[in-house]
C-alpha positions as CSV (number, residue, x, y, z in Angstrom):
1,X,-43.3,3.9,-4.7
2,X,-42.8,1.7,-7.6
3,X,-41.6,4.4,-9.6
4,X,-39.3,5.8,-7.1
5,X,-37.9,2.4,-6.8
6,X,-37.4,1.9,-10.3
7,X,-35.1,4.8,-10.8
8,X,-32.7,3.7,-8.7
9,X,-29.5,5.6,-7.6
10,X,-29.6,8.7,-10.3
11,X,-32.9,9.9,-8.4
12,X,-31.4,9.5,-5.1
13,X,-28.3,11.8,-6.1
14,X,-31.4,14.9,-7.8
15,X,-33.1,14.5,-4.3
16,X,-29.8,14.8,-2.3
17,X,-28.6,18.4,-4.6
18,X,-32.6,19.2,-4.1
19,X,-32.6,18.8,-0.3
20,X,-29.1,21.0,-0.1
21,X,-30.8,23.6,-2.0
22,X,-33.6,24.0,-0.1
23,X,-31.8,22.9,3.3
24,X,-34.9,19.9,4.1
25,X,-34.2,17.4,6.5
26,X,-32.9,13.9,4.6
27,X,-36.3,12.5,5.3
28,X,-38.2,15.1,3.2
29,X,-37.0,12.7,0.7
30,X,-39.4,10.0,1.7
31,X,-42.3,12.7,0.7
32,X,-40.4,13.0,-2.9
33,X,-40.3,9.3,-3.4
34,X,-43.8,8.3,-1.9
35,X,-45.8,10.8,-2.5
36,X,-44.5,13.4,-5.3
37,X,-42.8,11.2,-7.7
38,X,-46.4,9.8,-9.1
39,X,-47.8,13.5,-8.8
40,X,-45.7,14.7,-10.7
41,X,-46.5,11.4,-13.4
42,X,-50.0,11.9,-13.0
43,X,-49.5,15.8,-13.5
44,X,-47.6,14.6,-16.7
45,X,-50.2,12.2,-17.9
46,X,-52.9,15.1,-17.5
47,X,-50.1,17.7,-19.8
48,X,-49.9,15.0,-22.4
49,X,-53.8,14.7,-22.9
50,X,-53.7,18.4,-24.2
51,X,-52.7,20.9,-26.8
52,X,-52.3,24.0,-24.2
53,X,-49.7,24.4,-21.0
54,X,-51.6,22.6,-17.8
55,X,-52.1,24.7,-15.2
56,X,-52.0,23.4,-11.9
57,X,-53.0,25.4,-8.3
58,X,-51.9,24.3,-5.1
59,X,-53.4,25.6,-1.8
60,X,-52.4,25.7,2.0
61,X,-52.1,27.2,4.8
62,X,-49.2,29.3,5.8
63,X,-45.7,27.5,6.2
64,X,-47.3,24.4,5.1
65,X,-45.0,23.8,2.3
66,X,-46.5,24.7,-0.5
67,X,-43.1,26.4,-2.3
68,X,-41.3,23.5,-1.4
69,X,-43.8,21.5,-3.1
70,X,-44.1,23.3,-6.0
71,X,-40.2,23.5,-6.2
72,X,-40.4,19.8,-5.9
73,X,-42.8,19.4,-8.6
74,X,-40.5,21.5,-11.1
75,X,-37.8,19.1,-10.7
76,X,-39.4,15.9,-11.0
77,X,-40.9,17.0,-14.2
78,X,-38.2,18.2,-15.7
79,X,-35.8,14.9,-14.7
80,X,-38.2,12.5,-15.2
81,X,-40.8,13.4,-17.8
82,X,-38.6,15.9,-19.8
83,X,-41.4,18.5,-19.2
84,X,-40.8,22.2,-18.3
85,X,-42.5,23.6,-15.3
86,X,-42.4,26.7,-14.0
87,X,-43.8,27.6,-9.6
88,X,-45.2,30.9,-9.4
89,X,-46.4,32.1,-5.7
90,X,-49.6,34.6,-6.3
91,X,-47.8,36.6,-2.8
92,X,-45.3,37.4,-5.4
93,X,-48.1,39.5,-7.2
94,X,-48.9,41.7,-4.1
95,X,-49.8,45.4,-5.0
96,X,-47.0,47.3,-4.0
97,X,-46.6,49.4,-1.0
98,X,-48.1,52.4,-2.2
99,X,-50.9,50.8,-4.2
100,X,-52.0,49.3,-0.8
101,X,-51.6,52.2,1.3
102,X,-54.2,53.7,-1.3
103,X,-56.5,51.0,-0.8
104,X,-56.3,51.2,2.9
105,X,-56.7,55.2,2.8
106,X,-59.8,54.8,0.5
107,X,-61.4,51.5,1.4
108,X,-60.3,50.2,4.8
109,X,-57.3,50.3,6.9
110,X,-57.0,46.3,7.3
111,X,-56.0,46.4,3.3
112,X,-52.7,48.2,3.7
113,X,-51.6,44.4,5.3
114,X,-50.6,41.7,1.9
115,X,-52.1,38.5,1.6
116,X,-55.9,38.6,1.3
117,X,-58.1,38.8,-1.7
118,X,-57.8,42.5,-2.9
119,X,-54.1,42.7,-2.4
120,X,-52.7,41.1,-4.9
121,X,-52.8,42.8,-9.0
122,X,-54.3,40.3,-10.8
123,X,-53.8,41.8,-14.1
124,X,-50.4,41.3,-13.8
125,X,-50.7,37.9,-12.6
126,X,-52.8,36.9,-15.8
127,X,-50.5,38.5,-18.0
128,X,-47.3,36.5,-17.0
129,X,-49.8,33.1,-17.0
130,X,-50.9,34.2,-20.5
131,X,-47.2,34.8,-21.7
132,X,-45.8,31.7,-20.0
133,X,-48.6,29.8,-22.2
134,X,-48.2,31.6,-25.4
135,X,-45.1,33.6,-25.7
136,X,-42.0,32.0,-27.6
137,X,-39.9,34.3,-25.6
138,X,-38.4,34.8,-22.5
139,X,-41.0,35.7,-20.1
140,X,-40.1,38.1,-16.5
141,X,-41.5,36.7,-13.1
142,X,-42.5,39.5,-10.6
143,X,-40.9,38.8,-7.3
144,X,-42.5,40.2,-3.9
145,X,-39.8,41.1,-1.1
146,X,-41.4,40.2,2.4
147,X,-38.5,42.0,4.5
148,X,-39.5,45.3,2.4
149,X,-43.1,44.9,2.3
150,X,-42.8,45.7,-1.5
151,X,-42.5,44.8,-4.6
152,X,-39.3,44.3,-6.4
153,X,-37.9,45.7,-9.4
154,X,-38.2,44.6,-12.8
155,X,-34.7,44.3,-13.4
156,X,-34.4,42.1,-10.5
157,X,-37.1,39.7,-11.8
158,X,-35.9,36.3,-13.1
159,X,-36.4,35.1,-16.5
160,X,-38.2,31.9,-17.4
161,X,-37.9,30.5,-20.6
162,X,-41.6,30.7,-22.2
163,X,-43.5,28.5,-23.5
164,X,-43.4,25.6,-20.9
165,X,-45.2,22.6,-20.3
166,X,-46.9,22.9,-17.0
167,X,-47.6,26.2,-15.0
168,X,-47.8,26.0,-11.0
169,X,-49.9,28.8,-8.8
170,X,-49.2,28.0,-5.3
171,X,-50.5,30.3,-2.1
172,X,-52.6,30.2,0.9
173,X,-55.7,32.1,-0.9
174,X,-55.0,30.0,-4.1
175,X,-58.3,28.5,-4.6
176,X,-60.3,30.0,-2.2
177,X,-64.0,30.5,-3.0
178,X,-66.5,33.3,-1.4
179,X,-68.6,32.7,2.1
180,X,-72.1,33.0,1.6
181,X,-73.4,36.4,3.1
182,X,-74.8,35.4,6.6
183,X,-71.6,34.0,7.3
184,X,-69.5,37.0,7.3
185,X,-71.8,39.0,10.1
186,X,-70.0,37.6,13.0
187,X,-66.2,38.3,13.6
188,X,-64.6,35.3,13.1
189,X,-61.4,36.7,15.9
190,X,-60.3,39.6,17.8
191,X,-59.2,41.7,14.7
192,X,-62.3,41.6,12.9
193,X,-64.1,42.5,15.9
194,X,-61.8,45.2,17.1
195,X,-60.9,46.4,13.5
196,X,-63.7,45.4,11.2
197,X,-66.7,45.7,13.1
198,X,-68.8,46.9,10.9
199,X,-67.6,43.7,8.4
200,X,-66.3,46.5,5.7
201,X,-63.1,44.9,5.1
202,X,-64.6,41.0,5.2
203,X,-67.6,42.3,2.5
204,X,-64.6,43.8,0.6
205,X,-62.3,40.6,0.3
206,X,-65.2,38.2,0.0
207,X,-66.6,40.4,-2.9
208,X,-63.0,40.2,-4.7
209,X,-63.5,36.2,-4.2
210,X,-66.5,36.4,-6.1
211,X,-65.0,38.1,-9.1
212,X,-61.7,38.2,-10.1
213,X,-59.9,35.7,-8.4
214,X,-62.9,33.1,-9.3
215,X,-62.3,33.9,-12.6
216,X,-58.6,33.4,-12.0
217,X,-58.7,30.4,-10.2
218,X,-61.5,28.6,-12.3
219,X,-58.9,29.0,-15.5
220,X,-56.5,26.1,-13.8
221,X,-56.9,22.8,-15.1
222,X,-56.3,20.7,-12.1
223,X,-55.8,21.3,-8.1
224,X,-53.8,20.3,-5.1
225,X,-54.2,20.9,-1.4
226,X,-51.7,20.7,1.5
227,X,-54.3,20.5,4.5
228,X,-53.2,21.7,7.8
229,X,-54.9,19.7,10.9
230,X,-56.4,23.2,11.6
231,X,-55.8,27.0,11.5
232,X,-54.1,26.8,15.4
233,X,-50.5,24.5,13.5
234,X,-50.4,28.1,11.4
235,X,-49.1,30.7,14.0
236,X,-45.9,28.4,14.8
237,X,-45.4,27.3,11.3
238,X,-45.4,31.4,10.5
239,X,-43.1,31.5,13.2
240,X,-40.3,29.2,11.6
241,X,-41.5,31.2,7.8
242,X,-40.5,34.5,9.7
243,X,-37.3,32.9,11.0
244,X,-36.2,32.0,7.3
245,X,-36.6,35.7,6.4
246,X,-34.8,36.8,8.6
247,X,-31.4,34.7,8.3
248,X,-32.5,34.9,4.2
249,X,-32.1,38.8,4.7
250,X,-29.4,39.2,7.7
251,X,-31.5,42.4,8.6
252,X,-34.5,43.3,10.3
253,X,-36.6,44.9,7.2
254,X,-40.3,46.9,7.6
255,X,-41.6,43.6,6.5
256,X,-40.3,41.2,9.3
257,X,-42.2,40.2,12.3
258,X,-41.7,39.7,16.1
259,X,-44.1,37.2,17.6
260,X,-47.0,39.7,18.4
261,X,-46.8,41.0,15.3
262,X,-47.4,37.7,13.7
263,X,-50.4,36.8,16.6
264,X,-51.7,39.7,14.8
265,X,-50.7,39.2,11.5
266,X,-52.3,35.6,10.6
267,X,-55.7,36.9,12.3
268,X,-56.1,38.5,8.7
269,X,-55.9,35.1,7.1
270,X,-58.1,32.9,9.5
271,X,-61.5,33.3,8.0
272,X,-60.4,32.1,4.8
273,X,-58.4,29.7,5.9
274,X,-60.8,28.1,7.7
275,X,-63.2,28.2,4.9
276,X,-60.5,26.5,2.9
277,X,-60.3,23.8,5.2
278,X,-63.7,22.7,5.5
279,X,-64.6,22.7,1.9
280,X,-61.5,22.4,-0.6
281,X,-60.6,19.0,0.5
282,X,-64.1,17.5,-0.9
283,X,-63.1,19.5,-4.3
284,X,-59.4,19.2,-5.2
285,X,-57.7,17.2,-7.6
286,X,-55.2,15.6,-5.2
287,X,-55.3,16.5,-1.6
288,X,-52.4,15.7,0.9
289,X,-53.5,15.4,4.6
290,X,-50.6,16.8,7.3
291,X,-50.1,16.3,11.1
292,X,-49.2,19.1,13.4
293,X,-45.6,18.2,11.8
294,X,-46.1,18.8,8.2
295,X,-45.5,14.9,7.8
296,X,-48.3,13.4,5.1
297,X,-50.4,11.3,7.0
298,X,-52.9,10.5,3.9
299,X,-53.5,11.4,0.6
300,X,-56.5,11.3,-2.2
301,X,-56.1,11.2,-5.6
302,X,-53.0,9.2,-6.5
303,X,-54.5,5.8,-6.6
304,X,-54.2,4.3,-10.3
């Protein structure tokens, strides 16, 4: 808080034009000042100490606030440590539509949904990282469109000037680390057991967890988790994500969700989730502890 204090009125007005843009409530602002003002200094401390971009992952559930954050995070760097960041959501490296509809015709039918391990094209992921790191250039983002199920086009990709200081991965299965085999053999919820019972699709994504993604994830320098209380906050907190969409897009598009369709929809991201919640909080960086409201009710990590 001291730094928030210290800053005075300038800060206030960033935070204001921030909380417009984004349309938070006015006391979202109470998070910036307590909470993500001295991440984002420590964050900057951490980028000072060496020669190559930091790269920073943030993990949570669904609808936890893990864009905002990272949005947050760009911001703060750039106003108050003169540091450029750039947030880059791995759901915005989904295989496209017919990539998955492959996978779900030649592996397993539960891949044709985005989100889990095995979904996402990881190649291109590591390629933007690498240029945003390296590249003296301007670098293209991929962007994922949810109401379309599919990805965008290049030329509707925004540019990002490369290189920059810090690099942010945010996402649900951002950090997420393979079960051990035993645990996979009983269905975690209705659509493993109804849809996966022979544990196919489960062997499948944990296998991509031990590979690719590890090797993704164990590149970042530093972590960050947004912990839901437990997986049950993430069906209403999809709820008001779908909601968004939908007044984002003013149209109903493949990729938008009535209730039952999201019931079903989060099933696929339970098991991990879970797993994330019992054992990422003993291993991040800086973890940020939520009630059934999103409101921070600890942290670890920040102390000086």
């Amino acid at each position: 808080m001291t730094n928030a204090q210290s800053s005075g009125t300038v800060m206030n007005t960033d935070f204001n034009a921030f909380l417009q843009q984004h349309r938070l409530p006015a006391d979202y602002a109470e998070n910036l000042n307590r909470y993500f003002t001295p991440l984002a200094a420590a964050l900057a401390r951490r980028a000072g100490q060496q020669s190559t971009p930091l790269k920073v992952l943030i993990n949570g559930s669904q609808g936890s606030g893990k864009t905002t954050l990272g949005d947050a995070l760009v911001m703060l760097l750039a106003r108050q440590h003169q540091l450029s960041a750039v947030a880059i959501s791995i759901d915005d490296f989904y295989l496209t539509r017919h990539e998955r509809e492959t996978l779900a015709r030649d592996i397993h039918p539960l891949l044709l949904t985005r989100g889990v391990p095995g979904t996402h094209d990881l190649r291109l992921a590591e390629d933007t990282l690498r240029k945003l790191a390296e590249a003296n250039t301007n670098v293209a983002i991929p962007r994922f469109d949810k109401a379309k199920d599919d990805r965008m086009t290049q030329a509707e990709w925004p540019v990002i000037d490369a290189p920059v200081d810090i690099i942010i991965l945010e996402g649900w299965c951002v950090n997420a680390q393979a079960q051990a085999m035993q645990d996979l053999i009983e269905p975690i919820n209705e659509l493993e057991a109804q849809e996966d019972s022979e544990g196919n699709w489960r062997h499948y994504v944990n296998t991509q967890l031990q590979l690719d993604y590890r090797d993704l994830f164990q590149s970042f320098d530093c972590s960050i988790m947004l912990k839901a209380p437990s997986f049950d906050c993430v069906f209403r907190w999809r709820q008001e994500q779908e909601e968004k969409l939908k007044a984002k897009n003013h149209h109903q598009g493949s990729g938008l969700m009535s209730d039952a369709e999201i019931a079903r929809f989060i099933q696929h991201y339970q098991r991990i989730t879970e797993h994330n919640l019992a054992i990422l909080p003993q291993q991040v960086d800086y973890l940020f502890s939520l009630d059934e409201e999103r409101e921070i009710i600890s942290t670890q990590g920040l102390e000086s």
